[in-house]
C-alpha positions in Angstrom: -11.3 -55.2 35.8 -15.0 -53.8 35.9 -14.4 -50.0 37.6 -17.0 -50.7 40.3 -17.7 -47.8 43.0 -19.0 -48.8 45.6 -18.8 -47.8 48.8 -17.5 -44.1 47.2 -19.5 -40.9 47.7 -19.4 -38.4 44.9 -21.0 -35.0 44.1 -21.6 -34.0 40.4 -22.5 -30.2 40.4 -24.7 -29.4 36.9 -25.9 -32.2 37.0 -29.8 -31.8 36.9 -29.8 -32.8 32.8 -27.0 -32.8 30.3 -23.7 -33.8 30.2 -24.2 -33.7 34.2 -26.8 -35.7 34.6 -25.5 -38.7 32.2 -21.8 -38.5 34.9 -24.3 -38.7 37.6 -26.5 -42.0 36.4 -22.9 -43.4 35.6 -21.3 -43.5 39.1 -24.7 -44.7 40.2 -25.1 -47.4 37.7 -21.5 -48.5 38.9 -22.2 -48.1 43.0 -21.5 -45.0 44.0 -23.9 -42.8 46.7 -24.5 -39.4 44.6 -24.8 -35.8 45.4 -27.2 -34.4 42.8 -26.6 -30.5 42.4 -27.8 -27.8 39.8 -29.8 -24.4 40.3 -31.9 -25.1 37.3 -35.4 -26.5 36.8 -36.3 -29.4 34.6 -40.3 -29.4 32.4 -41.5 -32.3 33.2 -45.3 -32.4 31.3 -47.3 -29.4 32.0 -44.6 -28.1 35.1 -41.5 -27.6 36.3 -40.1 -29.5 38.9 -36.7 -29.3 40.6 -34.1 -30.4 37.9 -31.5 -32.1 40.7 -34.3 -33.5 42.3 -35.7 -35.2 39.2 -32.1 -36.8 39.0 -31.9 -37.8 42.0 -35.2 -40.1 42.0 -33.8 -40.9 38.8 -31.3 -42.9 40.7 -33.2 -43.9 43.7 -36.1 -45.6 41.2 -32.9 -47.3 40.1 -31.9 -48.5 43.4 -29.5 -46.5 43.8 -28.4 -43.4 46.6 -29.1 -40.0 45.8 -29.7 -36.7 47.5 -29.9 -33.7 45.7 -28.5 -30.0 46.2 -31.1 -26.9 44.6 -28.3 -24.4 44.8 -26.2 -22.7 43.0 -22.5 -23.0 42.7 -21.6 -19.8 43.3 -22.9 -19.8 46.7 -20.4 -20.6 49.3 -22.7 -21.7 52.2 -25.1 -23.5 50.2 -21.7 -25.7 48.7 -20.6 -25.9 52.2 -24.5 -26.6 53.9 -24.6 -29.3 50.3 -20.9 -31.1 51.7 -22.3 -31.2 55.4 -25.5 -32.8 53.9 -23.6 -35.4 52.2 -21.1 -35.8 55.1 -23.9 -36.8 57.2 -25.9 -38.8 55.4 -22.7 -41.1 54.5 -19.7 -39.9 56.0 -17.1 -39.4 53.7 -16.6 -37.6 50.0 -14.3 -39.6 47.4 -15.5 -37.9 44.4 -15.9 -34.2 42.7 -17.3 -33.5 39.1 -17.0 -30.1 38.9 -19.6 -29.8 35.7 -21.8 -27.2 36.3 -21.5 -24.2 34.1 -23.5 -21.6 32.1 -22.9 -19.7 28.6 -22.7 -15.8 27.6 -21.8 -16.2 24.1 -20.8 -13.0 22.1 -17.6 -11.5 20.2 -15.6 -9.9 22.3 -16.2 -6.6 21.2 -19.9 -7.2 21.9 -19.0 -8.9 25.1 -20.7 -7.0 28.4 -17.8 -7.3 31.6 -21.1 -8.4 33.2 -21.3 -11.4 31.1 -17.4 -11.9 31.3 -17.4 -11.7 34.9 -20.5 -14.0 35.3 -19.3 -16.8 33.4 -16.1 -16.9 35.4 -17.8 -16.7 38.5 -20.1 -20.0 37.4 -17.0 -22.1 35.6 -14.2 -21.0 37.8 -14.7 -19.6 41.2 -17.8 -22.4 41.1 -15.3 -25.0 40.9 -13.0 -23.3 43.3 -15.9 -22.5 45.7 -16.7 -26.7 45.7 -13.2 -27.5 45.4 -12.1 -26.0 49.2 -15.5 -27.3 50.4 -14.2 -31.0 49.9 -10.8 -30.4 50.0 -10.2 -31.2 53.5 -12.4 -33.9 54.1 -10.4 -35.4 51.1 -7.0 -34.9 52.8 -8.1 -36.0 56.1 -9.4 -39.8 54.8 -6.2 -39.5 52.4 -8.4 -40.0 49.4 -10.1 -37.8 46.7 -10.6 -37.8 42.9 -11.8 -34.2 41.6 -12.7 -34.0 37.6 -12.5 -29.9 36.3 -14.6 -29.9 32.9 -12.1 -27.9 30.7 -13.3 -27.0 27.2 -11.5 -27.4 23.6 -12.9 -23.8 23.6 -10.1 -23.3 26.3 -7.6 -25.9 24.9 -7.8 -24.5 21.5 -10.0 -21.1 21.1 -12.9 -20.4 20.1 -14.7 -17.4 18.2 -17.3 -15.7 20.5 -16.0 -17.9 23.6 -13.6 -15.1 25.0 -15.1 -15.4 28.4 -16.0 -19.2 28.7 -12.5 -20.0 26.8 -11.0 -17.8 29.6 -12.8 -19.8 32.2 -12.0 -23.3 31.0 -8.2 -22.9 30.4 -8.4 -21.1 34.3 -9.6 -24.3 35.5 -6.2 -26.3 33.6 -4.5 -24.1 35.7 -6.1 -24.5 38.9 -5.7 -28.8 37.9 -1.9 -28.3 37.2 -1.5 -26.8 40.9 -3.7 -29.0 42.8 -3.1 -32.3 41.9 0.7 -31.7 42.5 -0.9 -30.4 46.1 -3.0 -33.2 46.5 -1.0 -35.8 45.7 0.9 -36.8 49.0 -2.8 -37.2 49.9 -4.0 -39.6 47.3 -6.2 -36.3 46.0 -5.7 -36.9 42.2 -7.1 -34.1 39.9 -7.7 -34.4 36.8 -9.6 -32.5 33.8 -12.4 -33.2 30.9 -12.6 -31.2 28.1 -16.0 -33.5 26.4 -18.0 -32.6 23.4 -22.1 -33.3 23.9 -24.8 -32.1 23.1 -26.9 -30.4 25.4 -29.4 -28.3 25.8 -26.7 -25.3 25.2 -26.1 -26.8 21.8 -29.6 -27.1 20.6 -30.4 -25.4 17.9 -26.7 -25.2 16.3 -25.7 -28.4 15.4 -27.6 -30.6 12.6 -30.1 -33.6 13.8 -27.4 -36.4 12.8 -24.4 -34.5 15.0 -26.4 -34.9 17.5 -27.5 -38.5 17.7 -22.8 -38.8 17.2 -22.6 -36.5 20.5 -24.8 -38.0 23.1 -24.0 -36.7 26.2 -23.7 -40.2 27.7 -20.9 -40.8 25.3 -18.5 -38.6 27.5 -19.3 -39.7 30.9 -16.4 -43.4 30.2 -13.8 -40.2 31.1 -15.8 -39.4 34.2 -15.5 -43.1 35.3 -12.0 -43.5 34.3 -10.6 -39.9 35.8 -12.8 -40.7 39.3 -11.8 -44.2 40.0 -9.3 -45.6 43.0 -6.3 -46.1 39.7 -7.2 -42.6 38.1 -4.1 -40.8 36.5 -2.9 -37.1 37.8 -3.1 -34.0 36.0 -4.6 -35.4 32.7 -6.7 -33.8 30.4 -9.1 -35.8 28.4 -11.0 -35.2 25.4 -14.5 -37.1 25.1 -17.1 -37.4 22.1 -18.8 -39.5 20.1 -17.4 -42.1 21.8 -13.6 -41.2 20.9 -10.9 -39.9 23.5 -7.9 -37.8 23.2 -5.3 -36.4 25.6 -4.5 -32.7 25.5 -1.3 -31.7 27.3 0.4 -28.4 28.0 4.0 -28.6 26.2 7.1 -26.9 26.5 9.2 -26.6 23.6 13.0 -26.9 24.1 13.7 -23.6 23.1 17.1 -21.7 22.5 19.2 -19.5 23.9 19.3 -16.0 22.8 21.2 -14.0 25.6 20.3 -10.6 26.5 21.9 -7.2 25.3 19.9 -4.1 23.4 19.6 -5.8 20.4 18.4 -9.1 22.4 14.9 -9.0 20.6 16.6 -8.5 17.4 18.2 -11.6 17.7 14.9 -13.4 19.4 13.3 -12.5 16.4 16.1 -14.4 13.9 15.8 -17.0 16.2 12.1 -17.5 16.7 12.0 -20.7 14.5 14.1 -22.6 17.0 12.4 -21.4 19.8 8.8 -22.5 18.9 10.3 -25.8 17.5 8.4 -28.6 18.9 10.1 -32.0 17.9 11.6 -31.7 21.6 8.9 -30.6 23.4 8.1 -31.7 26.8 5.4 -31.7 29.4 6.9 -30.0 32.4 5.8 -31.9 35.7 6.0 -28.1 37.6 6.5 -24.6 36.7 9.9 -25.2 38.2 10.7 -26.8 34.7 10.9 -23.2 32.8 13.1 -21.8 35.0 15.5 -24.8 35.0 15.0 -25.1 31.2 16.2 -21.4 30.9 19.1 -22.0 33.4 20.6 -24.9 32.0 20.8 -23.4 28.9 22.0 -20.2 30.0 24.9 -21.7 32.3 25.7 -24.0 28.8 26.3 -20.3 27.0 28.5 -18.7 29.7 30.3 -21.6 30.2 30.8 -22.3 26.3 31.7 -18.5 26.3 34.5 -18.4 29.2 35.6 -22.6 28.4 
């Protein structure tokens, strides 16, 4: 079945070129009226011209329904005056792509807390600030689909990505919590960690990666993670036209008791313990604790049987 979105609203944020911009054309393309937001400008010949703008008569030449947003995501009235635009114009808001983002890449001993603290404030609180500004419209019409853009830099680690790694693993978090929130309210949140390149790659990778990395290679996920049979709490990987899942495990662990030599023993145990042949993904935090419990009832009552 062709995922077709018509009669959905959605709002990609970053999305004046890039990664962004390719999510935005594709919900178009498909039917869906489009927010266009970034706070960035776009050369086009000789001047530069409003990048969301540019988009968003990208899509209108195209037949399509766009507005765009020239604000940054940072700012909470402009996100609020850019989700009262978009309510009026068409009444409703099914979908979020929470893509926009910036880099401040250095080691971490070289790292500025300026630069930590501003790419936080871009990835996360952005996504946060957007987030709330939907979030009720999407309870009240008991429908939403919200994408985070994670990062394998997150995921996995990367050197010189302290901050943005930081940033992106915050926003797995901030998935994990709201889609079991949203979920009695058909809000299903999901997460994309995609590999493009963009204009924050240029210059690092080799002509040929490139071509393999197109941004609108990643933007399938998008389409998948916003439509009406969209999963919950899933983390995709995107590029070059392959996909992955990434998940958040818990191993079964052991237990090692407590007592002054309780490290001691954690230590001669720590083999078992990060084991991962039966790991699981917990469906709430709630699963540690009963983890822990259960295993720790099984001791004293193998103890005292």
């Amino acid at each position: 079945m062709t995922i077709d979105f018509k009669g959905r609203v959605a709002i990609v944020t970053g999305a004046g070129g890039g990664i962004g911009r390719e999510h935005a054309l594709g919900l178009a393309a498909r039917g869906a009226k489009v927010v266009v937001n970034d706070f960035g400008r776009l050369a086009l010949g000789s001047e530069e011209v409003n990048a969301a703008e540019a988009v968003a008569h990208e899509i209108q030449a195209a037949g399509g329904s766009a507005i765009s947003c020239h604000a940054s995501v940072t700012d909470e009235p402009a996100m609020r005056a850019m989700v009262a635009d978009a309510m009026a114009q068409w009444g409703r808001i099914d979908i979020l792509v929470n893509n926009a983002g910036i880099l401040r890449d250095h080691s971490f001993t070289k790292m500025s807390l300026a630069d930590f603290r501003l790419v936080l404030e871009v990835h996360l609180m952005g996504a946060v600030i957007c987030t709330q500004a939907v979030w009720e419209i999407m309870r009240a019409q008991k429908y939403g689909r919200i994408i985070m853009t994670t990062s394998s830099s997150g995921l996995f680690g990367n050197f010189g990505q302290s901050n943005y790694g930081a940033a992106k693993m915050a926003l797995v978090g901030l998935m994990q919590t709201l889609a079991i929130e949203g979920a009695k309210h058909d809000i299903r949140v999901n997460c994309l960690a995609p590999t493009a390149a963009t204009q924050m790659t240029e210059g690092l990778w080799p002509e040929q990666v490139l071509k393999a990395f197109r941004p609108e290679f990643v933007t399938p996920a998008v389409l998948v993670l916003a439509a009406q049979d969209a999963p919950n709490r899933t983390i995709l990987c995107a590029g070059a036209g392959s996909f992955e899942a990434a998940h958040v495990t818990m191993t079964g662990g052991a237990w090692v008791g407590h007592g002054a030599d309780a490290a001691e023993r954690l230590r001669e145990q720590l083999v078992e313990v990060v084991d991962r042949s039966g790991s699981v993904v917990p469906q709430s935090a709630e699963a540690q604790g009963t983890n822990e419990g259960t295993k720790a009832l099984a001791a004293f009552w193998g103890s005292n049987g």
